[in-house]
N, C-alpha and C positions, 0 to 999 in steps of 0.2 A: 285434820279435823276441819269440817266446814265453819264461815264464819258463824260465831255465837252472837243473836240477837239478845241485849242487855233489856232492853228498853223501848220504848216508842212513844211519844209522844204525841200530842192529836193535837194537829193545829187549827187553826181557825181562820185562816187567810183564805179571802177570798179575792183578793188583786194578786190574782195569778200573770196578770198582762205588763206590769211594772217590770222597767227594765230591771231593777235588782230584788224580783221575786224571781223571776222567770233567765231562761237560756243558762249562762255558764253559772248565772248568781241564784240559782233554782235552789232555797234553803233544803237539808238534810233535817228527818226526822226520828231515824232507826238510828239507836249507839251500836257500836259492833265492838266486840273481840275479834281479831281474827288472827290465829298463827301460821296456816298454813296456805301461807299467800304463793299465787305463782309467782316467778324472778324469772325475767330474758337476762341473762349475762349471767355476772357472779357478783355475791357480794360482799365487797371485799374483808378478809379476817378483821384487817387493824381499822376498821371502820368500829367504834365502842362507842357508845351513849345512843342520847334520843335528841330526834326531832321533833320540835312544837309547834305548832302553829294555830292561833287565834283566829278568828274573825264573826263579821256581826252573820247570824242566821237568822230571819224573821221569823216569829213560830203566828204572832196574830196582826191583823190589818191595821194601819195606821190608824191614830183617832183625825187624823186631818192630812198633811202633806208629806212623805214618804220620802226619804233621806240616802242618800249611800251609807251614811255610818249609824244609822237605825236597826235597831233589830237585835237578838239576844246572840247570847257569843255562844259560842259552839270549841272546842278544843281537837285538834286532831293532832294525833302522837305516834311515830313510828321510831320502834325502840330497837338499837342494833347491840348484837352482841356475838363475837364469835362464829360469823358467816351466816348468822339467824336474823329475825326480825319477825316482829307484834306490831299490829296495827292497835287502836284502839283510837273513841272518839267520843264526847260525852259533850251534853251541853255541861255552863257555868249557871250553876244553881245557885244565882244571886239574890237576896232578897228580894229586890223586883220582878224577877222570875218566876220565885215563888208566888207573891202576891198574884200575880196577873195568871199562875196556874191556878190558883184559888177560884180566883174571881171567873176562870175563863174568857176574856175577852182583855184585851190591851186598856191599861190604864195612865200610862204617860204620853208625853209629845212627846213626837220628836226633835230633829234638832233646827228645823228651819218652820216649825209651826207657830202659830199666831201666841203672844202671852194668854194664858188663862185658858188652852184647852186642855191643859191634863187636871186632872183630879190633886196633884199636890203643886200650887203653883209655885214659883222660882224662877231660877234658872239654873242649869248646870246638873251633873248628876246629884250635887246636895240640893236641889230644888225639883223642878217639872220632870228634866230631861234623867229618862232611863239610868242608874249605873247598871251598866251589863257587862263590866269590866272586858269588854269584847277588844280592845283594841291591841293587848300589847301581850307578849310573855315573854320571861326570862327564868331562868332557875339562881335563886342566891336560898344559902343556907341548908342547903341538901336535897331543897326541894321546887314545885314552880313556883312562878308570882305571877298573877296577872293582874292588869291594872287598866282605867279608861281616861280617854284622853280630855275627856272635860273633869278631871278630878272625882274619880271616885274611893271607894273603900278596895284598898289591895287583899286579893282570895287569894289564900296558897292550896296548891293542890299534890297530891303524891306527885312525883317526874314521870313515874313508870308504869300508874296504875290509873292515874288521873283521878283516884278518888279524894272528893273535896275535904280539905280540912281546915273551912273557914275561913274570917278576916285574920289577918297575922294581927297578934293579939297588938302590936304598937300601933295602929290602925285603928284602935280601938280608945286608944289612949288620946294625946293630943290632939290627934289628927280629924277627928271623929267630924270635929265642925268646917273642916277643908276638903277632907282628901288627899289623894297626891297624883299627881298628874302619871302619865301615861311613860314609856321610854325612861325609866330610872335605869342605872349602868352597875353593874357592879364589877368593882376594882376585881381584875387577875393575882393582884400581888395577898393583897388584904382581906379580900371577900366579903369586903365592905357594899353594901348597896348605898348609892350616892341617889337621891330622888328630891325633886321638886313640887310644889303646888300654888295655883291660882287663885285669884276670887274676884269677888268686885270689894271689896274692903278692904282698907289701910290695911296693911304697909301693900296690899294685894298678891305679891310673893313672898315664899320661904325656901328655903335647903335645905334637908336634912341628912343624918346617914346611921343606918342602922348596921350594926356589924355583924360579923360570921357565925356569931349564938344568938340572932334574929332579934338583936336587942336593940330600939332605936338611944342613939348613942350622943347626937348632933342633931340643934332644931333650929335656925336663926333666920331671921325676918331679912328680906331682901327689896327694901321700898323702890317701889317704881312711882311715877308721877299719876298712873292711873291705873285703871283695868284694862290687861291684857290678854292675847292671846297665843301662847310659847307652845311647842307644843315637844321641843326634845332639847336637849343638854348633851354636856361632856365633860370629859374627866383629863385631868391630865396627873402628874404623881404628887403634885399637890395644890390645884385648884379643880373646884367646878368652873362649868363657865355657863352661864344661865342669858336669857334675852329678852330685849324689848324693841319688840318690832312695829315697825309705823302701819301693821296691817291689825288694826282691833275694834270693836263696838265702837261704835259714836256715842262719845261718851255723854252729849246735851241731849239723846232721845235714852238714855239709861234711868232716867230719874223718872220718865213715864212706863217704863218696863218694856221698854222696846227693844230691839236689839238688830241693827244694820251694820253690816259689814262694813269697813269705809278703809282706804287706803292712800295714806299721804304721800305723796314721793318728795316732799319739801323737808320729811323728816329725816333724819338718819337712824340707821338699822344702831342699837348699844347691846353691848355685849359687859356681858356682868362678870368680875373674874374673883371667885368666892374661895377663899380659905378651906381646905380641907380640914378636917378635926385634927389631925395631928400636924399641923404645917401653923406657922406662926399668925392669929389672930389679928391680924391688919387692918382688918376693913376691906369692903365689898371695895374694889376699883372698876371705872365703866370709862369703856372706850367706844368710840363711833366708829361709824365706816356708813359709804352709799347707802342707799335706802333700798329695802331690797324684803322677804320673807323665807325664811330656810326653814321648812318642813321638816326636816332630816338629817342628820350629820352622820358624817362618816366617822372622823377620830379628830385626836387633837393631844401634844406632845409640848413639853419644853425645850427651848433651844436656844442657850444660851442666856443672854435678857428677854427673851422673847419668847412665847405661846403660837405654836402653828395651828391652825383651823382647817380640817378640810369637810366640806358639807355643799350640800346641793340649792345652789344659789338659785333665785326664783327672776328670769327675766319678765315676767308679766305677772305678779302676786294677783292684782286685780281681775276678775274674770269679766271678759268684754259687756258690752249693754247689751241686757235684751238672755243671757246667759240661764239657760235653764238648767239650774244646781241640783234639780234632783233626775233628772234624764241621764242618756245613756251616755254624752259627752263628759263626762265629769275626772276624765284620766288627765296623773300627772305631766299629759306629753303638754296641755294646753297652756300649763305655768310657765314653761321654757326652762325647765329646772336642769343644772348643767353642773359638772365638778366644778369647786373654786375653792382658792386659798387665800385665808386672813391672816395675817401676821400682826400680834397686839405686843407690840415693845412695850414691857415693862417698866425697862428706865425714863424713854422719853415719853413714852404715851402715846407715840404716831401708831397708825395703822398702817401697813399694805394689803391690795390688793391684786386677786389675778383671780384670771377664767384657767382652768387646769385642759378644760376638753369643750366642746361646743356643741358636743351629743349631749342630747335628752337622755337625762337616767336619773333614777332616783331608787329609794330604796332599796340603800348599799350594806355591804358586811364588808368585815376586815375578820384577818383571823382572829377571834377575841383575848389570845394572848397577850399580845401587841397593842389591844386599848391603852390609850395613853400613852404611847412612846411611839417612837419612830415606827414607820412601817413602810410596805411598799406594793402589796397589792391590795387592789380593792374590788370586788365581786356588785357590781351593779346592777339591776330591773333594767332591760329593755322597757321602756314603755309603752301601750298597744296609743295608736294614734287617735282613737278616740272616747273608749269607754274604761273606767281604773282596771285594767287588766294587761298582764305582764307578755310578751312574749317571745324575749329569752333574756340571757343572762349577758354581762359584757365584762371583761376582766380588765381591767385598767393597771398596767405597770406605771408607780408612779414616778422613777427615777427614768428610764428611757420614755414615757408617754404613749408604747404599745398598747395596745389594744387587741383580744381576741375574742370570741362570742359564739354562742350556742344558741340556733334558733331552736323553739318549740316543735313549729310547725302549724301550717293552717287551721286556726280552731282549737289550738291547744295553747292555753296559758297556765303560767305557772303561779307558785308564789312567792314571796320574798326569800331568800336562796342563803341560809349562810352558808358560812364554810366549817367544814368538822376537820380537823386537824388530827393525822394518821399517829394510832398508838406509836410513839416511840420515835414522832416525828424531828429529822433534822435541818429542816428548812420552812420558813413562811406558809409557802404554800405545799407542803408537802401535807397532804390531804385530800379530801371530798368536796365537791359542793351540795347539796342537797336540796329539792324542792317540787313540793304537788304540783301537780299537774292536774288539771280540767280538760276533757279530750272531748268535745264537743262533736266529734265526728265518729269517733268509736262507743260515745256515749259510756265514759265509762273515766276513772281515776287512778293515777299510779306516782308513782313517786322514781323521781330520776337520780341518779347516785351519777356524779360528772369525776375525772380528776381535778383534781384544782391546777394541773400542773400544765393539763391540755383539754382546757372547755371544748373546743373545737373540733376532739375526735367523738366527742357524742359521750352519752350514757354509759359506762361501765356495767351498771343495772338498773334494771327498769323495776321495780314490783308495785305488782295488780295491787288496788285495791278492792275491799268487797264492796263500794258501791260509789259511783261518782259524787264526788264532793262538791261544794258551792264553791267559785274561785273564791281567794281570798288573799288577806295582807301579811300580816307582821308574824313573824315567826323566827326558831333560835335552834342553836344547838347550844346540847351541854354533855361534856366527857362523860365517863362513869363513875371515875373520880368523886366528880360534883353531887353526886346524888346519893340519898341516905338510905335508899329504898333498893333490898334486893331484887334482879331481874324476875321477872314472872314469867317468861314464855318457856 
């Protein structure tokens, strides 16, 4: 069956020349069904569940200064089952979405525009700036989550069908004047969702965690000395670990409704280490270390008196003078973001540190069993040298410090890559890696099926997509297990 057109939407963009309207970030406007995708290779039986992946798609023109993380989210889903596979891909039909289909023409800033040019002024997705829940997804509770990185309202959607079925109603409940930040984790053991949120008001953080009948369960305030800017967490088997990083608003132009980026190096990087809901009520403990910004975390485990850290330490958080944040430079090769490990003793309180590798990588997977415990590979983004665009993957062994990698190839970038772990798997990496691909030269989308066991002999299988996609970011697997929703293809 050829692909099924669902939909189409009519956009209104007329800055076709913007580096992230245009070339690999050229937004999609057609939703498709399609089951009967071509495949180069095979695809493997014990390959089960779906692939997700977020990212921002502009549908109408900036009201002022045009952003890399501006623009409405878009879902794309490739569902495996039994040597088979369904594409499908649907924008996030979020209240603002809505409204601005109404209205026809964009009615928020975005996220580096002046105060007071959207229609609802603020700041954050509970003020001016868009929630287009475009940034993140995972599946807890049988079905997805997606969620935006300046704290918006979290949409769940079918896993398999992508059709919408609203705010998860605890999102509705407390959270309604917050949000929750973007990267919540949910426990392998427990199928608890562990999630944070921001704001400019006292205490300015909180932790929550809703559990496995989608119930929020745990809400407690996490006081920082100001307004910050965190943007991912982690879990270990019974703490979060939350942050306050010396890169956030200036806080004496915030009371004029300003908002300037500023970065202290005089400050140090704290790390928040929060009580899980079934682990004994202690108290928040905060430990220091270098001053630094980590965008991303890999994992993080208990190890005896001590919490290991592993995450993508930022050697230039500041972007140089003169730095034009909404142009085609805007990739994380420019931060100098690099593997590195923290270790926060708990009895005495010291911290150590180290650089684990000294390659540029960033937006990693681990096989998601292994959150929170020990582990030993990690599947990292190549980063392309100048514009946020990936182009390949890099496996990093973290007990010998091998390294192997799978280039794209010229003009082809991927996206954030996890790993799907093979039915009936008896080792770490015995499994897949998974990730879109934007083929800039064949003009055209497909998705790459790697081993996880040997990145470096290539694709396993390739499958066509029916129409090239925008590159894009954050994306997940989730088993079949995990999902409440019968297969449909």
């Amino acid at each position: 069956m050829p692909a099924e057109i669902v939909d189409r939407i009519a956009p209104t963009l007329t800055q076709w020349d913007h580096p992230y309207t245009s070339g690999p970030f050229t937004p999609n406007f057609v939703e498709y069904n399609a089951t009967d995708l071509e495949v180069i290779g095979t695809i493997p039986p014990r390959l089960d569940g779906v692939y997700l992946r977020n990212t921002q798609n502009p549908v109408h023109d900036a009201l002022g200064v045009r952003h890399a993380f501006d623009g409405d989210g878009m879902l794309h889903l490739l569902s495996f089952h039994q040597g088979r596979c369904e594409y499908r891909n649907r924008f996030l039909r979020t209240k603002a979405f809505e409204q601005e289909q109404a209205a026809g023409h964009g009615l928020y800033a975005g996220l580096i525009d002046k105060p007071g040019i959207a229609h609802h002024p603020g700041w954050g997705a509970r003020g001016g700036l868009k929630d287009t829940s475009a940034t993140d997804v995972i599946v807890h509770a049988g079905t997805a989550l997606t969620t935006f990185y300046q704290c918006g309202e979290p949409y769940r959607f079918d896993a398999r069908t992508l059709q919408p079925l609203g705010v998860a109603a605890w999102g509705k409940d407390i959270l309604q004047d917050k949000g929750i930040s973007a990267h919540p984790k949910v426990c392998p053991r427990t199928g608890d969702l562990l999630f944070f949120n921001y704001s400019k008001e006292a205490p300015y953080m909180h932790y929550g965690e809703v559990d496995a009948q989608d119930r929020l369960v745990h809400y407690v305030p996490v006081a920082l000395p100001g307004p910050r800017l965190p943007h991912d967490m982690l879990l270990t088997e019974n703490f979060a670990i939350l942050n306050d990083f010396p890169l956030h608003w200036e806080e004496s132009l915030l009371a004029q409704g300003k908002h300037k980026l500023v970065y202290d190096q005089t400050k140090p990087a704290r790390f928040a280490v929060v009580p899980r809901r079934h682990a004994p009520q202690d108290g928040v403990r905060w430990f220091e270390a270098s001053a630094t910004y980590v965008l991303h975390w890999l994992n993080a485990w208990e190890e005896g008196d001590e919490i290991v850290m592993h995450g993508y330490h930022q050697k230039w958080p500041m972007p140089e003078a003169g730095f034009d944040n909404q142009g085609a430079r805007m990739g994380p090769d420019r931060y100098g973001p690099t593997l590195y490990e923290w270790r926060l003793n708990l009895r005495t309180g010291a911290v150590l540190e180290r650089r684990l590798h000294e390659r540029h990588l960033e937006f990693g997977h681990v096989n998601a069993r292994y959150w929170g415990r020990p582990y030993r590979y990690s599947y990292n983004m190549i980063a392309h040298p100048d514009a946020f665009l990936f182009d390949g993957i890099a496996k990093y062994d973290h007990i010998t410090g091998a390294m192997q990698e799978y280039r794209f190839g010229e003009g082809r970038f991927g996206s954030e890559s996890p790993m799907a772990p093979a039915m009936g798997a008896t080792a770490e990496d015995d499994g897949y890696v998974v990730s879109f691909i934007t083929d800039m030269q064949a003009d055209r989308s497909e998705c790459l099926v790697l081993d996880a066991q040997d990145l470096a002999a290539g694709p396993v299988a390739r499958i066509i997509l029916p129409h090239r996609i925008s590159s894009g970011t954050h994306a997940c697997w989730a088993d079949t297990a995990e999902i409440r929703s019968p297969f449909t293809a």
